[in-house]
TIVO-344744 format. One record per residue: x, y, z of N, C-alpha, C in turn. Coordinates in Angstrom, 3 decimals, always signed. Example, Ala and Ser with C-alpha at 12.3 -4.5 7.8 and 13.67 -1.06 7.14 Angstrom:
# TIVO-344744
site n.c1 +13.190 n.c2 -5.690 n.c3 +7.800 ca.c1 +12.300 ca.c2 -4.500 ca.c3 +7.800 c.c1 +13.200 c.c2 -3.300 c.c3 +7.800;
site n.c1 +12.850 n.c2 -2.250 n.c3 +7.080 ca.c1 +13.670 ca.c2 -1.060 ca.c3 +7.140 c.c1 +12.900 c.c2 +0.030 c.c3 +7.870;
END
This chain:
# TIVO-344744
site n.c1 +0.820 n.c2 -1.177 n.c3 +0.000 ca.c1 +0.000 ca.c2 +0.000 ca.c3 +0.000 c.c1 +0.873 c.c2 +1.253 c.c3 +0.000;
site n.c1 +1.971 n.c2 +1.429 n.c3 +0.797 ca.c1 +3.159 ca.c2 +2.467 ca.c3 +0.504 c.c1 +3.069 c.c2 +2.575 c.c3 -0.333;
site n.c1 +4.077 n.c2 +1.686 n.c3 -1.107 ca.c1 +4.673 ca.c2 +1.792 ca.c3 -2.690 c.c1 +3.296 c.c2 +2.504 c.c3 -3.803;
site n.c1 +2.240 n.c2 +2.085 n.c3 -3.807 ca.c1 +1.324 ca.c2 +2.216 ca.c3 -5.028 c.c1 +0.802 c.c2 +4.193 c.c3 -4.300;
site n.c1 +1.041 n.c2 +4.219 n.c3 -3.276 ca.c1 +0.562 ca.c2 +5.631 ca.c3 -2.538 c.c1 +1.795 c.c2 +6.837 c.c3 -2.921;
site n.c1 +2.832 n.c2 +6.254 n.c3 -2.938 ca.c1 +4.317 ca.c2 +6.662 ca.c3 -3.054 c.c1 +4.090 c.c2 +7.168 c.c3 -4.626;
site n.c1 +3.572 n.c2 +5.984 n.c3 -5.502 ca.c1 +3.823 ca.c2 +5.920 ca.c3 -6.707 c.c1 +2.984 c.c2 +7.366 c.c3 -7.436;
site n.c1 +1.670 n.c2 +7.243 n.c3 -6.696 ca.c1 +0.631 ca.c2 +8.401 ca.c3 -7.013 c.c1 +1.198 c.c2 +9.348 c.c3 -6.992;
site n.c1 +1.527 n.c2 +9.505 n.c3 -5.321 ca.c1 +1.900 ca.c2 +10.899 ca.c3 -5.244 c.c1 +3.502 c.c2 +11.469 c.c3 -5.759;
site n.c1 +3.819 n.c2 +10.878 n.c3 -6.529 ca.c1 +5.139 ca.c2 +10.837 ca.c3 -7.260 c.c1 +4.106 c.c2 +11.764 c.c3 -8.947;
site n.c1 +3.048 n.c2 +11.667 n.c3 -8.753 ca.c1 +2.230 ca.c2 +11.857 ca.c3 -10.470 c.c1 +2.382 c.c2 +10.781 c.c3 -11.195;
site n.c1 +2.487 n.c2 +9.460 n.c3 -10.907 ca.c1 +3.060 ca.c2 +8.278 ca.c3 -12.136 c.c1 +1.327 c.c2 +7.340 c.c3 -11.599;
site n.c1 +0.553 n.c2 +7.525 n.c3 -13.178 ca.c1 -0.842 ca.c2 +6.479 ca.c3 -12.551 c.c1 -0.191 c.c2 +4.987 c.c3 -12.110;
site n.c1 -1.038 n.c2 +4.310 n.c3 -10.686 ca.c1 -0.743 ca.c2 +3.569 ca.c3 -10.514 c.c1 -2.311 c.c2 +2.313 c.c3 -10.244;
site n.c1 -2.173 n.c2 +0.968 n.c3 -9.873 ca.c1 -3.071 ca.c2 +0.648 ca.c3 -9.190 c.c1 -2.720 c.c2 -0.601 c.c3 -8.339;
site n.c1 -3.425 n.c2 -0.962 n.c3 -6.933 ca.c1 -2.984 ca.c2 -2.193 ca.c3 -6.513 c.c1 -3.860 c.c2 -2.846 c.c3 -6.247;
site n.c1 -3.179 n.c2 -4.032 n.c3 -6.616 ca.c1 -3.656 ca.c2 -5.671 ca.c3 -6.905 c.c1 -3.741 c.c2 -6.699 c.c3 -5.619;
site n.c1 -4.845 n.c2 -7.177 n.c3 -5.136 ca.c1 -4.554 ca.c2 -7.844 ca.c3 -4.422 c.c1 -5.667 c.c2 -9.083 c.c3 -4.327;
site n.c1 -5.732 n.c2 -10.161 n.c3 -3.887 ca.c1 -6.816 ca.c2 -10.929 ca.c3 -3.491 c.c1 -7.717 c.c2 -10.173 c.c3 -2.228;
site n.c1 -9.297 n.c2 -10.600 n.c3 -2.757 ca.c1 -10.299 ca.c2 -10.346 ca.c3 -2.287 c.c1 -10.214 c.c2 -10.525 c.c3 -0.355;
site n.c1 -9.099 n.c2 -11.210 n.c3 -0.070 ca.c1 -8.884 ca.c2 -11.874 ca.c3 +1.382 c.c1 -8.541 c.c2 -10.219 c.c3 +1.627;
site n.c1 -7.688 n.c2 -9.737 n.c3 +1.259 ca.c1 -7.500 ca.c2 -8.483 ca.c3 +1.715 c.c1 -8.066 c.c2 -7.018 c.c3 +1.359;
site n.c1 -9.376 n.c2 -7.254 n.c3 +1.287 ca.c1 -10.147 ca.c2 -5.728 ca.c3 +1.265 c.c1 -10.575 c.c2 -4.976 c.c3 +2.242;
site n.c1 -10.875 n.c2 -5.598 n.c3 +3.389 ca.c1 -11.021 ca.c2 -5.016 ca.c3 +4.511 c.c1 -9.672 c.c2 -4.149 c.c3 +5.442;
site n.c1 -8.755 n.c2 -5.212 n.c3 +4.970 ca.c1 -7.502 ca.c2 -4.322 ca.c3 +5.188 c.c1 -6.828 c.c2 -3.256 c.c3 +4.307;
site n.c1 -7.064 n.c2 -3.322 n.c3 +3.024 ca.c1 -6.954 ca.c2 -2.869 ca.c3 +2.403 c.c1 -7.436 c.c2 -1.179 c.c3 +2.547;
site n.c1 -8.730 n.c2 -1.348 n.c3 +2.758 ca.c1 -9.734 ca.c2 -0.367 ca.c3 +3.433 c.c1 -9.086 c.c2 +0.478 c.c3 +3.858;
site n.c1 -8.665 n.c2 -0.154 n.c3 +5.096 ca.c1 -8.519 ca.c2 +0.055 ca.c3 +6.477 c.c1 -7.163 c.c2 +1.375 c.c3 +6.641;
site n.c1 -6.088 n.c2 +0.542 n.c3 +5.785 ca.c1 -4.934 ca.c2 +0.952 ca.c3 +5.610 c.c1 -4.740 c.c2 +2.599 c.c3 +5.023;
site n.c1 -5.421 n.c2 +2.419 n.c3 +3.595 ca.c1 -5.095 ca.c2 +3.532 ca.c3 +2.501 c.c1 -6.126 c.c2 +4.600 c.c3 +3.345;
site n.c1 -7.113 n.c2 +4.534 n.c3 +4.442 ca.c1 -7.446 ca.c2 +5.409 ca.c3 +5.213 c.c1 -7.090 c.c2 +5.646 c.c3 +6.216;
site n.c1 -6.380 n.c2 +5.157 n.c3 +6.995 ca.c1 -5.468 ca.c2 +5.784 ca.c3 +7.774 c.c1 -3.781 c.c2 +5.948 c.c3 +7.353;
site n.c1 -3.395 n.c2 +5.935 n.c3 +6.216 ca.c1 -2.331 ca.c2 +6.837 ca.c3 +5.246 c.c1 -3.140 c.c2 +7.868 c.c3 +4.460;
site n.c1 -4.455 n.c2 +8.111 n.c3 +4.757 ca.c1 -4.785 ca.c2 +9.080 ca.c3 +3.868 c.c1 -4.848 c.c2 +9.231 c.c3 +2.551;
site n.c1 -5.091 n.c2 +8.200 n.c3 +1.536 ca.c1 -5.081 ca.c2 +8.044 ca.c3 +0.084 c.c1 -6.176 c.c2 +7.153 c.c3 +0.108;
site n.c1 -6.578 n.c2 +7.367 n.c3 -1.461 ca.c1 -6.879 ca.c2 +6.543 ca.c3 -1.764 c.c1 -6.934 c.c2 +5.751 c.c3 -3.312;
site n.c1 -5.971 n.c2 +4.522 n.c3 -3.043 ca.c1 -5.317 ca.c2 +4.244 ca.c3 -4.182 c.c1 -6.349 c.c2 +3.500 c.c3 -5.141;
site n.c1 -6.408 n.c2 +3.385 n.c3 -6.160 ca.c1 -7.039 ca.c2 +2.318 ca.c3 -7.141 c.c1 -6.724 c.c2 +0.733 c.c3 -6.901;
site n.c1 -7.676 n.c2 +0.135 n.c3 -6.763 ca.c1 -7.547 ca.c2 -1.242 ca.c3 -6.366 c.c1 -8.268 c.c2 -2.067 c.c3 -6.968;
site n.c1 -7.579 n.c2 -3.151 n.c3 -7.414 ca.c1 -8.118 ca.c2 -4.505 ca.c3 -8.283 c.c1 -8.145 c.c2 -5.616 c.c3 -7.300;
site n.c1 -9.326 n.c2 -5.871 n.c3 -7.033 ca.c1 -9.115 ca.c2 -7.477 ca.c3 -5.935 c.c1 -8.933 c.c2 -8.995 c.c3 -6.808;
site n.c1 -8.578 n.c2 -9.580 n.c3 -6.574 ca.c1 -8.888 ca.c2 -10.990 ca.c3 -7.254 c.c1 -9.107 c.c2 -12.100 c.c3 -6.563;
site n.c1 -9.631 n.c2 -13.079 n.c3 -6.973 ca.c1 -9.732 ca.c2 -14.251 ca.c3 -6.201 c.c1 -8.786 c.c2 -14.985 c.c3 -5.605;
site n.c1 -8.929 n.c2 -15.289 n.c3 -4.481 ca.c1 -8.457 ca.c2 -15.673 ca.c3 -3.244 c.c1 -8.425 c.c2 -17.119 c.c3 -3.262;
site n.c1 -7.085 n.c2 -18.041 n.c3 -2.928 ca.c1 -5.853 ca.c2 -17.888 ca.c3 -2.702 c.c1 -5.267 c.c2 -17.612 c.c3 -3.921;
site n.c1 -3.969 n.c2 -16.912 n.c3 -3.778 ca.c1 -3.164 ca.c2 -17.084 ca.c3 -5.179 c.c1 -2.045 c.c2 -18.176 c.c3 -5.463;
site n.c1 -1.428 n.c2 -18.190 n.c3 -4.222 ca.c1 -0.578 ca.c2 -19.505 ca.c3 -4.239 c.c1 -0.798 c.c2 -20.935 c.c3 -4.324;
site n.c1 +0.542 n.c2 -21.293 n.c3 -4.625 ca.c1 +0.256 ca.c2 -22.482 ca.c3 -5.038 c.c1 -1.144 c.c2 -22.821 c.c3 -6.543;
site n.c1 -1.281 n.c2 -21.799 n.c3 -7.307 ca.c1 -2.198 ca.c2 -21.974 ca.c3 -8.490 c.c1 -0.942 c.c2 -22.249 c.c3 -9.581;
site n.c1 -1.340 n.c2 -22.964 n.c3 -10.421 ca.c1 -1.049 ca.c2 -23.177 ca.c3 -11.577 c.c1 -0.620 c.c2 -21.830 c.c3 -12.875;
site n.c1 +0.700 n.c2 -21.917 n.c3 -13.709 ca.c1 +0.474 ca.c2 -20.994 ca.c3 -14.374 c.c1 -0.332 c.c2 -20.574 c.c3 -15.540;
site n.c1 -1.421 n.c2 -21.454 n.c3 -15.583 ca.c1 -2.892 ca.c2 -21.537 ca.c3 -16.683 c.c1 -3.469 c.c2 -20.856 c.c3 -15.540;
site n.c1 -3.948 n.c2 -21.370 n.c3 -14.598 ca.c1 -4.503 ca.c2 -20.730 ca.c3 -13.418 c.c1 -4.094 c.c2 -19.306 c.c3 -13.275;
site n.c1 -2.939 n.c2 -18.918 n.c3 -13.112 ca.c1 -2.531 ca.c2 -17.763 ca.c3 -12.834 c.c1 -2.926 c.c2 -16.582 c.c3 -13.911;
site n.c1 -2.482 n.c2 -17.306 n.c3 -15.022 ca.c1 -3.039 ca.c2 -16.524 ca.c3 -16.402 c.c1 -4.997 c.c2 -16.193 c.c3 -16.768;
site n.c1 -5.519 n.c2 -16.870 n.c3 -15.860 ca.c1 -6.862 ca.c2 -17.059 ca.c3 -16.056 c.c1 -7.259 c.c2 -15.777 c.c3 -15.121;
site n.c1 -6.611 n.c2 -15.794 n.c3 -13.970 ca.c1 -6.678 ca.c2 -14.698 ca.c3 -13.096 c.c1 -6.123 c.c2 -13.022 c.c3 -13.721;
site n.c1 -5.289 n.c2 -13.018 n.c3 -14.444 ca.c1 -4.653 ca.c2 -12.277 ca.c3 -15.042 c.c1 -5.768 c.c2 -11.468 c.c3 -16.342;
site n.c1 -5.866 n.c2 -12.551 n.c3 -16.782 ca.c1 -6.892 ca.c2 -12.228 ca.c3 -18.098 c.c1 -7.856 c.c2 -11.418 c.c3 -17.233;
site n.c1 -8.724 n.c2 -12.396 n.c3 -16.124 ca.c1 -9.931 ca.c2 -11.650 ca.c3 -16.261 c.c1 -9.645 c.c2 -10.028 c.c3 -15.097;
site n.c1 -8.432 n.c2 -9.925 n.c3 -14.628 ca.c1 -8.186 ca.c2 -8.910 ca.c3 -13.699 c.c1 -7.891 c.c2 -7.431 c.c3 -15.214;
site n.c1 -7.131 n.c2 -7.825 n.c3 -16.172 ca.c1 -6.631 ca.c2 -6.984 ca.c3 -16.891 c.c1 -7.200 c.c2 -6.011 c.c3 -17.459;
site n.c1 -8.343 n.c2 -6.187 n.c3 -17.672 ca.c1 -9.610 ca.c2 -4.486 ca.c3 -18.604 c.c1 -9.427 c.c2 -3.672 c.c3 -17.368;
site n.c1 -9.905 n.c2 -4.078 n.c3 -15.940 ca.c1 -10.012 ca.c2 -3.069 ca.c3 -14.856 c.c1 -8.977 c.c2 -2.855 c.c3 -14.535;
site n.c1 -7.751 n.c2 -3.169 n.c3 -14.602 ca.c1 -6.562 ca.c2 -2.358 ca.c3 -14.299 c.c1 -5.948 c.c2 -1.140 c.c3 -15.545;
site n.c1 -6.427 n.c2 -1.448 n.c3 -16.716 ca.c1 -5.939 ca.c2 -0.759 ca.c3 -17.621 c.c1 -7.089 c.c2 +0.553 c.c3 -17.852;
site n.c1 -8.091 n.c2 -0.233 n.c3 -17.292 ca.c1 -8.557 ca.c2 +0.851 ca.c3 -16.783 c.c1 -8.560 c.c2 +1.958 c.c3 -15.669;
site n.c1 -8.311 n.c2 +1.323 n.c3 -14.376 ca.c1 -7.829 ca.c2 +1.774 ca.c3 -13.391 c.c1 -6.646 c.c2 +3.325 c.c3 -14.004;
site n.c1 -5.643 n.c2 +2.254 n.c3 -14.664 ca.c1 -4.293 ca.c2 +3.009 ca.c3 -15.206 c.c1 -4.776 c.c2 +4.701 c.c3 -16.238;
site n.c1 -5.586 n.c2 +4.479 n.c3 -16.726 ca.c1 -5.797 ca.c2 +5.309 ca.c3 -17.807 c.c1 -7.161 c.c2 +5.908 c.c3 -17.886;
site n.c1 -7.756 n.c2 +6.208 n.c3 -16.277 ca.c1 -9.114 ca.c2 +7.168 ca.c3 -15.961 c.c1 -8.635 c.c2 +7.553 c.c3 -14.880;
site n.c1 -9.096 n.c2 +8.722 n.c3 -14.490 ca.c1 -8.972 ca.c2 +9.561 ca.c3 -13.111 c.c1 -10.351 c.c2 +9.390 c.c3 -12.332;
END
């Protein structure tokens, strides 16, 4: 959450990625640092998945991050 807060306020669009396990923290965090960053959740667990698996996650995460990247 630093780094992608760091990244903003540097002016460089950013967004962060994380599994759905962490939205509540996620929350939690970028409001008490005071930002609030663009965030893509994905399905939960990521490890230990397969790299078809991984790519399946990828595919369907990718429109909303490129979107994320390239709207204010």
């Amino acid at each position: 959450m630093h780094d992608i807060i760091d990244i903003e306020r540097r002016g460089l669009p950013g967004v962060f990625v994380a599994t759905v396990q962490f939205i509540d923290a996620a929350e939690v965090q970028s409001k008490s640092l005071g930002a609030d960053p663009a965030a893509i959740f994905v399905e939960h667990p990521i490890q230990d998945r397969t790299n078809d698996e991984m790519l399946t996650i990828a595919d369907g995460a990718i429109d909303a991050v490129i979107k994320a990247l390239t709207t204010n």
